[in-house]
N, C-alpha and C positions, 0 to 999 in steps of 0.2 A: 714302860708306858704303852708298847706298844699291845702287850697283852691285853689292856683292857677296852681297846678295839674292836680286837679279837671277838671276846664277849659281846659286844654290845655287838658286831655283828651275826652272832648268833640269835641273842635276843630279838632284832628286829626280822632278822631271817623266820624264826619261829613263826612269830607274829602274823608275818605278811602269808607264810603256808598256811597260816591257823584261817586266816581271813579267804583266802583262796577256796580252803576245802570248806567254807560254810559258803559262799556264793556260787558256786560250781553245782551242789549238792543240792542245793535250795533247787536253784533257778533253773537245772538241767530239772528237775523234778517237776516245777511247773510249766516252764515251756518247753522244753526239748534239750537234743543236742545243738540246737540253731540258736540258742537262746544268747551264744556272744556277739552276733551279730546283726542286734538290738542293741547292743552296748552305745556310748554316746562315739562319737567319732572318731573326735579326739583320743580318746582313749589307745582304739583299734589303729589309728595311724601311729602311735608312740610306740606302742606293743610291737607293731610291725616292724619300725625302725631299729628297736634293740633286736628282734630277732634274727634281723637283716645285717647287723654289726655283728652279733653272734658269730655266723654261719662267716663273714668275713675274718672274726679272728678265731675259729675254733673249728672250719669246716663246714662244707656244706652235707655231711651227713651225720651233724648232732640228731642226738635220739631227744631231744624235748621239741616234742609237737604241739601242744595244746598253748595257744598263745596269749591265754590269760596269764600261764607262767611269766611271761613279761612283762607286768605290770608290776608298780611297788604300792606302796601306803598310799599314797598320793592317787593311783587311779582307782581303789580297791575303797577307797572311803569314799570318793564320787561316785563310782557305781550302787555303792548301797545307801547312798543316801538321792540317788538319780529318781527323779520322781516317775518315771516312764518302769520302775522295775516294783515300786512302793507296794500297789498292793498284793505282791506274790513271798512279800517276806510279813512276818510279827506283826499285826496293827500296834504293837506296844513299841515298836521298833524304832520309827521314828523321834520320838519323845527321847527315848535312849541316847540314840546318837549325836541328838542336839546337844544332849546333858555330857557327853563327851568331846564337844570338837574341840576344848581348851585340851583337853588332854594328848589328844592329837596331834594338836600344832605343837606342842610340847615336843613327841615323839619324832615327829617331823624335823624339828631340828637338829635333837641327836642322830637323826639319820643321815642328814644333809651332812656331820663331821665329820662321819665314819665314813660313807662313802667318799666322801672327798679328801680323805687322810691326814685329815687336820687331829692330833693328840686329843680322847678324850681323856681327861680326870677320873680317878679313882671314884671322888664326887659326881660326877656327870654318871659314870657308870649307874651308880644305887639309884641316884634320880630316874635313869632309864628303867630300871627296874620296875622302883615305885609304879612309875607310869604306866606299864605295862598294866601289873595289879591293879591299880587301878582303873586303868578302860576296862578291866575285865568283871570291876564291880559294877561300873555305871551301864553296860551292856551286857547282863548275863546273858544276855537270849545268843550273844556271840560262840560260845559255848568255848571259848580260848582254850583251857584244858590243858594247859603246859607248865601249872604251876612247880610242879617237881621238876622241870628242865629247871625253870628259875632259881630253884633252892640249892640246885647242883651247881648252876654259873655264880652263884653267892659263896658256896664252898669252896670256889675255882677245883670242881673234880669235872674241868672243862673236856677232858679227852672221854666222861661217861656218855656226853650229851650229842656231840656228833664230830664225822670226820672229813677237819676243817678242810683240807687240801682237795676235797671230791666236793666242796660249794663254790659255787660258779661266782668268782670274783676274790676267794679268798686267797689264794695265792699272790691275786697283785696287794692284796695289805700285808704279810706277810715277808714281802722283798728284802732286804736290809737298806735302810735309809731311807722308804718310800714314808715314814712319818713327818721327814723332818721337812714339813713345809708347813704355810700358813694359809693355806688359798681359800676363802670367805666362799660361803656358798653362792653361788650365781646369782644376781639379782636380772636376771631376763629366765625365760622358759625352756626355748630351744633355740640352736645356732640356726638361723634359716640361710641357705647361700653362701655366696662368698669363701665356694669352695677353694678357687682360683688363688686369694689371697691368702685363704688358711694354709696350704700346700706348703706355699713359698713363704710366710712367715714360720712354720713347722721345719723347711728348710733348712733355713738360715738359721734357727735355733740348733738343731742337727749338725749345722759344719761345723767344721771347725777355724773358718773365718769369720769375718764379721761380728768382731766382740760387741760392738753394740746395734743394737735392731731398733729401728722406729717405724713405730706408725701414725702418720699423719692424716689430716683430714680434718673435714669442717666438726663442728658439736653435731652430737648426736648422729655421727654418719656409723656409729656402730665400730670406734676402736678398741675401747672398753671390751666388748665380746670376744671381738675377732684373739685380743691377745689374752684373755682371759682363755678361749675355747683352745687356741694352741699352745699353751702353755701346759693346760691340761692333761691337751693330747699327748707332746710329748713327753709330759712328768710320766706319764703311764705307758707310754713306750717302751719296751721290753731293753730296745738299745742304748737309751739316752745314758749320759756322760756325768750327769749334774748328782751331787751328793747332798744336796739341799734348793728349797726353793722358797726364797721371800716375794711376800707381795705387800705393794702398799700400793694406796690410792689419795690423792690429793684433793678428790671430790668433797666437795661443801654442801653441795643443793644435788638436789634429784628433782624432774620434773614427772608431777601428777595431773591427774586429770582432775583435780581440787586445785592445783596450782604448782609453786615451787616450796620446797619443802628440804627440812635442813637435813644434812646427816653428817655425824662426825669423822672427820678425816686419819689416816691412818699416817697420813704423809705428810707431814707440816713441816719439818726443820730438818737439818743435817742431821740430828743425834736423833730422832725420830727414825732414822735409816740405821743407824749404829744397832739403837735396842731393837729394831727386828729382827737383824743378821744376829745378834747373840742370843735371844730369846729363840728362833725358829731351830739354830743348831747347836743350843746347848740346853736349853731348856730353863735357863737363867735369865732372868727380864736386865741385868746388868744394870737395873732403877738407881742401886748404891754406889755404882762407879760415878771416879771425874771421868770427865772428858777425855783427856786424856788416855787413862787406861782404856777406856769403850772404842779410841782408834788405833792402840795398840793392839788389842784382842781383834778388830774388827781383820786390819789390815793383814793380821797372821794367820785368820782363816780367806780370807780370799786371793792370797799371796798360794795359799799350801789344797784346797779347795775347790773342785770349780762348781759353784753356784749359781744360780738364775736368780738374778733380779728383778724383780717387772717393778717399775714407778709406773703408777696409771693417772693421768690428766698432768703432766709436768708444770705446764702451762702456770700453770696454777701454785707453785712453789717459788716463794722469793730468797729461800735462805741459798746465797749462791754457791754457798759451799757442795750442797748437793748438783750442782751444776758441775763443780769443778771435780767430783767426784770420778763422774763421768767421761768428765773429758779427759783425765789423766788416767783413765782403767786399763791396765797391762795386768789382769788378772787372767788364769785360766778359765774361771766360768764367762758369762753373759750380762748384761744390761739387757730390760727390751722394755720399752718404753712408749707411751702412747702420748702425743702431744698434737695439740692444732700448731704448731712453731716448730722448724726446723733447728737441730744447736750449729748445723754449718755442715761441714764437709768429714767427719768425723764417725757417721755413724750409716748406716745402711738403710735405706727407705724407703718403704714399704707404701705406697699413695691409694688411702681408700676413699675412692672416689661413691657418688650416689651410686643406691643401687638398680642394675639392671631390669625392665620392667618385670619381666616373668618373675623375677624374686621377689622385687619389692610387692609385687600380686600375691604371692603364692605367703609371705609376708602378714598383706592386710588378712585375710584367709584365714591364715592362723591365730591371730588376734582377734577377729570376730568369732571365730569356733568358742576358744576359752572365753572369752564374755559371752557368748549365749548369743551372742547379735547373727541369728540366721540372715536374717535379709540381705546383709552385705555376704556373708561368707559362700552364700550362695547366687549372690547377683552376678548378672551377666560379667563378661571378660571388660568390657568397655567402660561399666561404669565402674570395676573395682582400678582401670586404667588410669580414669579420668580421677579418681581421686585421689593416686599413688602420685603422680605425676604435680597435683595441685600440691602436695605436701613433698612436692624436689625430689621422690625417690629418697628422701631420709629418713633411715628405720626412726629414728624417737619419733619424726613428726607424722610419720603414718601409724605409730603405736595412739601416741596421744590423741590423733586425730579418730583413731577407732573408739580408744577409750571414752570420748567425748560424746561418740554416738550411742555409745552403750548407755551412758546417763540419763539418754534420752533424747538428745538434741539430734535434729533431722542430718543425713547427709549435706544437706545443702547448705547448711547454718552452720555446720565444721569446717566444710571445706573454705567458706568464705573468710572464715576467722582464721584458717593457720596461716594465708599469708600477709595478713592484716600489719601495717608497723609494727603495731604495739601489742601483738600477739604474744603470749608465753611462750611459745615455742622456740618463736627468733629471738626474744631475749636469753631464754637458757641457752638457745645455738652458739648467742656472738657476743654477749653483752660483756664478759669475760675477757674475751678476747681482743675486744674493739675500743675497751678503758683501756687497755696499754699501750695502746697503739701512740707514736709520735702525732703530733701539728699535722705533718706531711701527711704525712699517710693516710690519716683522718680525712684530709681535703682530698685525696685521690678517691679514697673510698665512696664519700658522701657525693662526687661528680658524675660515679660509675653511671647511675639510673637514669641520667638525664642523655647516652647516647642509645643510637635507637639499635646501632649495630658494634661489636667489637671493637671501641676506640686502638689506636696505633698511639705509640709514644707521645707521636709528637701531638696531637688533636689531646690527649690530657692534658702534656706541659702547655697548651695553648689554653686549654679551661682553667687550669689551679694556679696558672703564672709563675708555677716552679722552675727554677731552671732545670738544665739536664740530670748533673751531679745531685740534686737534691732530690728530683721524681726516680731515679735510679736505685739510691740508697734506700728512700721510703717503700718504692715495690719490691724491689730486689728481699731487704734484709726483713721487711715487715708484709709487706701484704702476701707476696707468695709464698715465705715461709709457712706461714699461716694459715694458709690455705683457704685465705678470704679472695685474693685475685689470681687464675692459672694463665701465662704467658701462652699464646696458640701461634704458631708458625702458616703463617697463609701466601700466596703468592699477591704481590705488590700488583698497582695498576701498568707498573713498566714490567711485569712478568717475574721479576725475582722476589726473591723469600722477603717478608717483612715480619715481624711481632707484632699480634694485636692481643689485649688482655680482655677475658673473658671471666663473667662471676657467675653463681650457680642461681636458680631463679631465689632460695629464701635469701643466698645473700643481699641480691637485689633488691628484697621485699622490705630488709633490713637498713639496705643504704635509704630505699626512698626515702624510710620513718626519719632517718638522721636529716637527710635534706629539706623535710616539712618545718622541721623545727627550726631551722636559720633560715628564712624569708630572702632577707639580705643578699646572703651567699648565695641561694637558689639564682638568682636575676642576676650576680656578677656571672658566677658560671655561662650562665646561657646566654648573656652579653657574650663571652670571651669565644663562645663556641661558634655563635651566628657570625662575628667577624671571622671568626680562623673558617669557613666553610665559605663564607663571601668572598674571600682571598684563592683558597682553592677553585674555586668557579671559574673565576678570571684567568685563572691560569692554564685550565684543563677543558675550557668550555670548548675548545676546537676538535679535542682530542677523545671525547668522552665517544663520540657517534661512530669515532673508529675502532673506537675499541669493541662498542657492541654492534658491530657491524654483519652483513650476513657470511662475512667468513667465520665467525664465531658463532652464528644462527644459521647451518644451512641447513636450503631450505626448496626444494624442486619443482612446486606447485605455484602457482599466483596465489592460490590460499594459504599455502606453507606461506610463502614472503610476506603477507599479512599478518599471518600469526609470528613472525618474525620480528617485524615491525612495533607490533603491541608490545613483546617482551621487550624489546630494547628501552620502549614507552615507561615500561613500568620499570625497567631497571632505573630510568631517568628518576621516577616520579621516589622508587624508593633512596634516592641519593641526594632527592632534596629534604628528605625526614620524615616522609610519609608511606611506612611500612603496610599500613591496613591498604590504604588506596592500592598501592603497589601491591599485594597479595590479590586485590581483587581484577587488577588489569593483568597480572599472570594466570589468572583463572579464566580468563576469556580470552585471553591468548589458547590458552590451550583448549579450550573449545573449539576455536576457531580451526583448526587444523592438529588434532592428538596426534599425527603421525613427526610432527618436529619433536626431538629428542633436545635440540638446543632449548627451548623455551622452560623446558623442566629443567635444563642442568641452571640456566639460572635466577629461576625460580630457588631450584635448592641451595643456589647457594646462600640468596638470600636467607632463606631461613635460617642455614646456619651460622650466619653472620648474627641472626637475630638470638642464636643462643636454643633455637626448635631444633635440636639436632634429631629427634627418632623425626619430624615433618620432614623433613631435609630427606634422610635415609627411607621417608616412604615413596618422596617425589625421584629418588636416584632410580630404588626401583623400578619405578614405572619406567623412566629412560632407559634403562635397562634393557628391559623388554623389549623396545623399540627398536634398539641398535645395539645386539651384545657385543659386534664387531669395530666398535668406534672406540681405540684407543684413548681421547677427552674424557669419554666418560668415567671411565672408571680411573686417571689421572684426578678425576673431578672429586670424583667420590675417595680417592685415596687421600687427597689433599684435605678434606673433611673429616677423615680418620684419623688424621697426624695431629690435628690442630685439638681434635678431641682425646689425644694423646693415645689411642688407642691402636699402639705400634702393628700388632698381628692384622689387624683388619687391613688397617693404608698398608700394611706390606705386600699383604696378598692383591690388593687392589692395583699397587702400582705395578709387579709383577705383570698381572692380567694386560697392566695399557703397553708393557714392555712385552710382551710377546705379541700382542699385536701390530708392535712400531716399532723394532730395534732400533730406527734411528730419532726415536721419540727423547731427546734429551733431559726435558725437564724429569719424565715419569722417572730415567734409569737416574737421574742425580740424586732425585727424594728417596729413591729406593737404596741406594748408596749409602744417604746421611741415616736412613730407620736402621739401616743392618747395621751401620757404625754404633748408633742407640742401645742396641740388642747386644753389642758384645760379639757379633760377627765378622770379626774384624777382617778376613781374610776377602770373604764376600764383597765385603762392600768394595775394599780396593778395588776388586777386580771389575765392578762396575762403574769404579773413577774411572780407571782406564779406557772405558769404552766411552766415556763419557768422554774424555779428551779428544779421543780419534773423531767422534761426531763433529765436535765446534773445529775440528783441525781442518776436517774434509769438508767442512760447508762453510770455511773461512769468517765466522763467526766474531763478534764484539771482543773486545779483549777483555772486558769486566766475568764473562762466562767463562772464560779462561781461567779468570784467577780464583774462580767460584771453585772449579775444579781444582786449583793447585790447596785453596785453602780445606776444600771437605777431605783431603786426599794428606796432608800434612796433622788433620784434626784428628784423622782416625788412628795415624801412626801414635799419635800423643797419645789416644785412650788406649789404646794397645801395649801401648809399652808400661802405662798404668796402670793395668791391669796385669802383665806378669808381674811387676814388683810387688803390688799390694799383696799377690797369691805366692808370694816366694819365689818366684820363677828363676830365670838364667838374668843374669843381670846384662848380661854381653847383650844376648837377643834383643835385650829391652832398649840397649844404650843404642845397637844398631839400627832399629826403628828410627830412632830420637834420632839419630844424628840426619838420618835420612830427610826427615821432618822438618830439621833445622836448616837443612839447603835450601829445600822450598821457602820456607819463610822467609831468610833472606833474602833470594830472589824477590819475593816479595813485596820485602819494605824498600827492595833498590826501585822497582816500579810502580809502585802503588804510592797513595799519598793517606792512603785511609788507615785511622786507631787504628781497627782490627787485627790488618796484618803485623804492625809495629807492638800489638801486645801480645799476639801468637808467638812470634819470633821469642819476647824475651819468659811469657810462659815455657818454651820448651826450653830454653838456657836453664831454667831453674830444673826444671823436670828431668835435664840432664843431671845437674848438681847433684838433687836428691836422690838420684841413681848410683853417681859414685860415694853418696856420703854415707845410705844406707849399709853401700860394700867396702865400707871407710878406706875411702881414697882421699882425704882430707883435701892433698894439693889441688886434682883437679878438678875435685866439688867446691873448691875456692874459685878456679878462675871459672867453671860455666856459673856459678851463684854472683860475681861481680858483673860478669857480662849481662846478667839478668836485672839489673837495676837501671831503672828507670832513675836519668837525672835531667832536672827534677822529677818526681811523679806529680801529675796532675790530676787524672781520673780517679776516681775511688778503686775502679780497680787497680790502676797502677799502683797506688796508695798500701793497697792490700797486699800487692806482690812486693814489694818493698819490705813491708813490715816482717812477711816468711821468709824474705832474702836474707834482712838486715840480722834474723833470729839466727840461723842457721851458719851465716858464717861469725855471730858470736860464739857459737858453740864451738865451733873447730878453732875460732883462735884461743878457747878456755881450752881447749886440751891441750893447744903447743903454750899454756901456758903464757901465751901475749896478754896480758890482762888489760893494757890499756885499749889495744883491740878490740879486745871482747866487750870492752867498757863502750867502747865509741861506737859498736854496733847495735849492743842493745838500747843503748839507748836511742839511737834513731828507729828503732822497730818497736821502741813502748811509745814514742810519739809517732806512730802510724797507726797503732795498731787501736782496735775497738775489744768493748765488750768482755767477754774470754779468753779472748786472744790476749790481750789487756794484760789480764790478770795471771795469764803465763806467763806471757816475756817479763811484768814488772817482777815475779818470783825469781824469775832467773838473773835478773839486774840485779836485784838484791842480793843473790849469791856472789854473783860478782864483788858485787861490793865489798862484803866480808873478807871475800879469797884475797882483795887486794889492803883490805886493814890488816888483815892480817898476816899479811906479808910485810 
C-alpha cells in the first residue's frame, strides 16, 4: 500500500511544479522579479515558515532560494485566483478556474492523505489521477503538460518519472511503518503558540515514562491541536519509538460561525478502540470478528507493540470499559489523551490554560488575514487586546469571534455577544461538561459569579450550605478536575497560606447564565453570603485597620500618609462588595501621591483577587519602578504568580524578595514549597532549613514551626515519589520516607490538626508501597496497617483506606491467606469510588473464585 503514496506523491509534486512554473513565468513577465512580494500575506508568512523549518531540519545552506518553492496547492490556487494578480494572467482565466475549484478540493484531499501518511487505495490513486486530467481539461490555458509522467505512474514504470529519495519529504513516506497510522487531516490551519506546551507534551511522548499523557483544560482552549500538532511532530521524528499510530476522536458538534454543527465521532464505545488498533495495523477493519477475538488480537499487539494512542475529547465517552482500558495499560507504547476531567492520579498532566496575550493577538491576526477582515488584522495592538481578552484568551472563542466579524457583524456586536449566558460559544465550552456534573457541584458552580473576589472554602460551604465532606468531594473530584474551578494558594488575613478558588472569566459568563435561571437559588445564595460576611465583620472589625495600617502603606510625606489613608479606605470599601468604588478610590489614592508603592501593591492585589491578573501585573510594575529594592514587592507579586499557577515567574519573583531580605521568611517558605512543585527537591530543602533557623532565631509562633516541619516532611514524600515512579534506588527513596515519617509524628504528637494526622499515615502507605514495589511483602504489610485510619472519616481518609485496604489484599493473595485477602478487599470495594471501584470489585471477584475453588 504504501507504493501507492508514493505515486500520488509524485502526481501531486508534478502538479504543484506545473503550477509553480506557469505563475512564476506569467507574473515575473509582467511585473518583475518583485512581483512575490505582492503576493497576499498570508501566503508569504507560510512560505517563510516552511522555509524556516527547512533550513532547521536540513541546514541552513540548502540551495532552494526562491520562496514560492514553498508553497503547495493550497497557496498556488489563491494566488491565481487572487484578484490583485487577475488582470496579468488569461481574461478567459478566471471563468476556468471557477469551473475547476470542485476539482481542486478533490485534489486537496488527496493531498491532505499523503502528506499526512494516512494509506491511500489503489482506488483513491486512479481518482487522483482522473483529477489531475481533468483540472487540465477545465483549465487548458494552465498548460499542465505532464500527461506522459501520468501514463508512466499508471504503468507503475514509477523509477522512469523521477528520483524519489532526491524530493524533499519523500524519504519520510518511505520509512518502514510510517503508514501505519490514521491521523485525519487537521481541522485548524496553523499551530499558533503554545510552543511551551507542545515541547513538553512532544516530551513526555519521547520518554520513556509516563505511559499515559493528558491534556486538560476548559472547551475550546485548543487541546484538540496541541495533541493533534505533537503527536505529529513526533510521528515524524526521525527518533520516535512507536510502530503505529491510532487516533480517535469522541467529538459530536463542531462549533461555526452558522452555529453548532454535527459531525460524526470516531470514538464511541470500547470496540470502536478495538477496530481502529486492528484496522491502523493490520489493515483489516476486524468488522467480522466477536468481541472477543478483537481483545485477543487487540491485547497481543499492544502487549508485543509500542503504539500511540491518542483518544481526543474523552470527556465525552460513556462506555467505561475504555476508561478501564486506560487505567490498566502496562503496554510498551502510549495513551495521550485530551479531556476537560482528570481520571485521578494515574496519568501525567499536561494543564492548558488561556492563552497568553501576545499569542492569543498574534492568533486573532491570523484568523482575520485568512477571512480577508483587514481591519482587524491590521488594528491597533490594543484593540485586537481588547478583544482577545473579551473572548478569555480562548482560541475557539477568538476564532468564532473573528469569524462572526467576517459575516459582517461589527466588532463591537461580537464581542458583546461572546460572553453573553446564552452565547454559542459558552455552551459548546461547558454545556457538556456542566450536564455531568453532581447536585453539589452544580450549586458550587452557579454561586461562583455572585463573589466579587476569589471565595475561600469556607464563604462557599457558607453560600451552598454544603457541608465540608460534601463541597470537598464536589470541587476536588468534579469542578477542578474539569477544569471549570482552579484552586489558588494566597496568603490568609493572619498571614499564612489559605485556598481560594478561582474561574476563568467565560466560565463565569457561563455560571452567571446558570444562576439567572433559578431566581430562587440566586436570593438563597446571597442571603447565605450577606449573613456569612455580617458575621466576619463582627469578628474582624477591630482588626481590619491593623492590618492596613501604615506599616503595610509606608509612607514619608503628609501626602504619602494621605494617599495611604485613601488606600486603606478603598481596601475597606472593596471588602464590603464594592470593587468599582474601590478601583476608583485606589485611583485617587494614587494621584494623590504616585511615589507610595504600597497603594499599588494593594490596588494589585485587589485586582487579582478580582480575577484582572494582566491589571494586577500592570499596577506591580509600576510599584516596581518605584521601589525595586522593597523585598514586599516582588513577595507581593510572587504570591500572585503561584495563585495564577505560573511556578517560573513567583519563583523568580520570590528569589528577588529573598535576596533582598534573607531573613524574609514568608518569601524563602513559598520559594521552598514552588521548588518542591518543580521537582527540585534538593533546593527546596535547603531553603526549609533556613526557613527553620529564621523563626528559631526570632523566637517565633510555634504554628510557623510546624509550617516548616510539614513543607519540609512534604517534599521528602514527593521525592521519594519520584525516585520510585522513575525506577530509582528504592533504599534512597525508603530513606527520605522514613526521615519524613519522624517529622510527622512529631507532629501528630503536638498538633491537633487533620493535616498532620493524614501526612503521617500518607507516608506509612508511601513507605508500604516502597517495599511492596521491591516485594518485601512483610514490611509493606506493617507500614500499609500503620497507614489505616480507624475509623476513616474524611474522604480523604476514606480514599487512603480504600489503596491501603487493596494492597494489603494483594500480599495476603500471594501468601495465599485467602480469608485475608477476602476481608481486605472487601473493605477497600466499600470505600472505594468510581474506577477505583471497578478494580478492587475485579479483584474481589478473583478472590472469590481462588476461594470456591479451593
Amino acid at each position: 500500500m504504501l507504493i501507492t503514496n508514493v505515486k500520488a506523491y509524485a502526481v501531486i509534486h508534478d502538479l504543484e511544479r506545473a503550477l509553480r512554473a506557469f505563475i512564476s513565468s506569467t507574473l515575473g513577465a509582467q511585473i518583475g522579479d518583485g512581483w512575490w512580494d505582492l503576493a497576499p500575506q498570508l501566503i508569504i508568512d507560510r512560505a517563510a515558515g516552511r522555509k524556516a523549518a527547512d533550513q532547521l531540519e536540513q541546514g541552513s545552506d540548502i540551495e532552494i532560494d526562491d520562496d514560492i518553492e514553498y508553497t503547495d496547492l493550497t497557496d498556488l490556487w489563491e494566488i491565481l485566483r487572487n484578484r490583485d494578480f487577475r488582470d496579468f494572467f488569461d481574461p478567459s482565466m478566471p471563468a476556468q478556474l471557477a469551473a475547476a475549484d470542485d476539482v481542486v478540493s478533490k485534489i486537496k484531499s488527496y493531498r491532505d492523505t499523503v502528506m499526512h501518511n494516512r494509506v491511500l487505495t489503489t482506488a483513491g490513486l486512479d481518482d487522483l489521477v482522473d483529477s489531475v486530467r481533468n483540472l487540465g481539461s477545465k483549465v487548458p490555458i494552465l498548460e499542465l503538460g505532464f500527461a506522459t509522467d501520468l501514463d508512466r505512474i499508471e504503468r507503475d514504470e514509477l523509477h522512469q518519472t523521477l528520483k524519489w529519495n532526491e524530493l524533499r519529504g519523500a524519504r519520510r513516506l518511505a520509512k518502514p511503518g510510517r503508514e501505519l497510522n490514521n491521523l485525519p487531516a487537521p481541522d485548524f490551519d496553523d499551530f499558533i503558540g503554545r510552543r511551551k506546551q507542545l515541547e513538553e507534551v512532544s516530551k513526555r511522548l519521547r520518554s520513556k515514562y509516563f505511559p499515559i499523557v493528558s491534556i486538560d483544560g476548559v472547551g475550546g482552549v485548543g487541546k484538540s491541536a496541541l495533541a493533534y500538532t505533537a503527536a505529529e511532530r513526533v510521528w515524524h521524528s526521525p527518533e520516535h519509538r512507536f510502530t503505529a499510530l491510532v487516533y480517535l476522536s469522541a467529538k459530536s458538534t463542531k462549533l461555526t460561525t452558522g452555529g453548532l454543527a454535527s459531525i460524526a465521532p470516531t470514538l464511541t464505545t470500547y470496540e470502536s478502540v478495538l477496530d481502529a488498533i486492528i484496522s491502523v495495523t493490520s489493515g483489516d477493519d476486524g468488522l467480522d470478528y466477536k468481541l472477543e477475538k478483537k481483545d485477543e488480537l487487540v491485547a497481543g499487539l499492544l502487549s508485543s507493540e509500542p503504539i500511540l494512542l491518542i483518544l481526543d475529547n474523552l470527556e465525552a465517552v460513556t462506555d467505561e470499559r475504555v476508561i478501564q482500558l486506560i487505567l490498566e495499560w502496562e503496554y510498551p507504547g502510549k495513551v495521550l489523551i485530551t479531556s476537560r476531567r482528570r481520571l485521578g492520579e494515574i496519568e501525567r498532566v499536561i494543564h492548558l490554560p488561556e492563552m497568553p496575550d501576545q499569542e492569543a493577538m498574534a492568533l486573532a491576526r491570523h484568523v482575520a488575514r485568512s477571512a480577508s477582515l483587514v481591519s482587524l488584522a491590521k488594528a491597533p495592538d490594543e484593540d485586537v487586546k481588547r478583544l482577545v481578552r473579551r473572548a478569555g484568551n480562548i482560541p475557539l472563542a477568538i476564532k468564532w469571534t473573528v469569524g462572526k466579524a467576517a459575516l459582517g457583524q461589527s466588532l463591537e456586536e461580537v464581542t458583546r455577544e461572546v460572553d453573553q449566558p446564552e452565547s454559542e460559544i459558552l455552551e459548546f465550552c461547558f454545556r457538556e461538561v456542566v450536564d455531568g456534573l453532581s447536585a453539589d457541584a452544580l450549586k458550587i458552580l452557579t454561586c461562583m459569579p455572585l463573589f466579587f473576589e476569589t471565595p475561600t472554602q469556607g464563604e462557599i460551604v457558607a453560600a451552598t450550605g454544603l457541608d465540608r465532606d460534601r463541597f470537598s468531594r464536589a470541587m476536588q473530584e468534579e469542578l477542578v478536575l474539569s477544569s471549570l474551578v482552579a484552586p489558588v494558594i494566597r496568603s490568609g488575613e493572619s498571614g499564612e497560606p489559605e485556598t481560594a478558588y478561582s474561574t476563568l472569566p467565560l466560565t463565569r459568563a457561563f455560571a452567571e447564565g446558570l444562576l439567572r435561571k433559578d431566581r430562587k437559588q440566586e436570593l438563597e445564595f446571597s442571603r447565605r453570603i450577606a449573613r456569612f460576611r455580617q458575621m466576619v465583620s463582627e469578628q474582624h472589625v477591630g482588626g481590619r485597620r491593623l492590618k492596613y495600617s501604615l506599616v503595610n502603606v509606608p509612607a514619608k510625606t503628609d501626602l504619602g500618609r494621605i494617599a495611604a489613608f485613601q488606600a486603606i479606605a478603598a481596601g475597606e470599601t472593596y471588602r464590603r462588595g464594592d470593587p468599582a468604588s474601590a478601583r476608583e478610590q485606589f485611583r485617587e489614592a494614587h494621584q494623590t501621591d504616585t511615589s507610595v508603592a504600597g497603594v499599588l501593591l494593594l490596588w494589585a492585589s485587589m485586582e487579582d483577587s478580582q480575577g484582572d491578573h494582566r491589571r494586577a501585573d500592570e499596577l506591580m510594575v509600576k510599584a516596581s519602578e518605584i521601589d525595586q529594592d522593597d523585598p514586599k514587592t516582588w513577595a507581593t507579586w510572587g504570591r500572585m504568580r503561584k495563585q495564577s499557577q505560573d511556578l517560573d515567574a513567583a519563583q523568580a519573583y520570590f528569589e528577588r524578595a529573598v535576596s533582598l531580605d534573607q531573613e524574609y521568611f514568608w518569601s524563602r517558605f513559598q520559594l521552598s514549597t514552588i521548588l518542591s512543585w518543580k521537582g527540585e527537591f534538593q533546593a527546596s530543602l535547603d531553603h526549609n532549613e533556613i526557613c527553620a533557623g529564621i523563626r528559631e532565631s526570632q523566637d517565633d509562633r510555634a504554628n510557623y514551626k510546624e509550617l516548616v516541619s510539614v513543607g519540609r516532611a512534604e517534599c521528602l514524600r514527593r521525592w521519594a515519589d519520584e525516585i520510585v515512579r522513575h525506577g530509582g534506588d528504592t533504599e534512597e527513596a525508603l530513606t527520605k520516607l522514613h526521615e519524613a515519617l519522624e517529622i510527622a509524628q512529631s507532629l501528630v504528637g503536638q498538633s491537633s490538626d487533620a493535616k498532620s494526622e493524614l501526612l503521617y499515615h500518607e507516608i506509612e502507605h508511601c513507605i508500604g508501597a516502597a517495599h511492596y514495589l521491591s516485594w518485601n511483602p512483610d514490611e509493606a504489610k506493617k507500614h500499609f496497617e500503620a497507614a489505616l485510619f480507624e475509623p476513616p472519616v474524611r474522604e480523604k481518609e476514606r480514599h487512603l483506606n480504600a489503596e491501603t485496604h487493596w494492597r494489603l489484599a494483594q500480599i495476603a493473595k500471594a501468601a495465599d491467606d485467602l480469608d485475608a485477602a477476602s476481608g481486605h478487599i472487601s473493605r477497600a470495594v466499600s470505600l472505594a469510588k468510581d474506577s477505583a471501584w471497578q478494580r478492587m470489585r475485579a479483584f474481589e471477584m478473583e478472590i472469590d473464585q481462588a476461594k470456591a475453588g479451593g
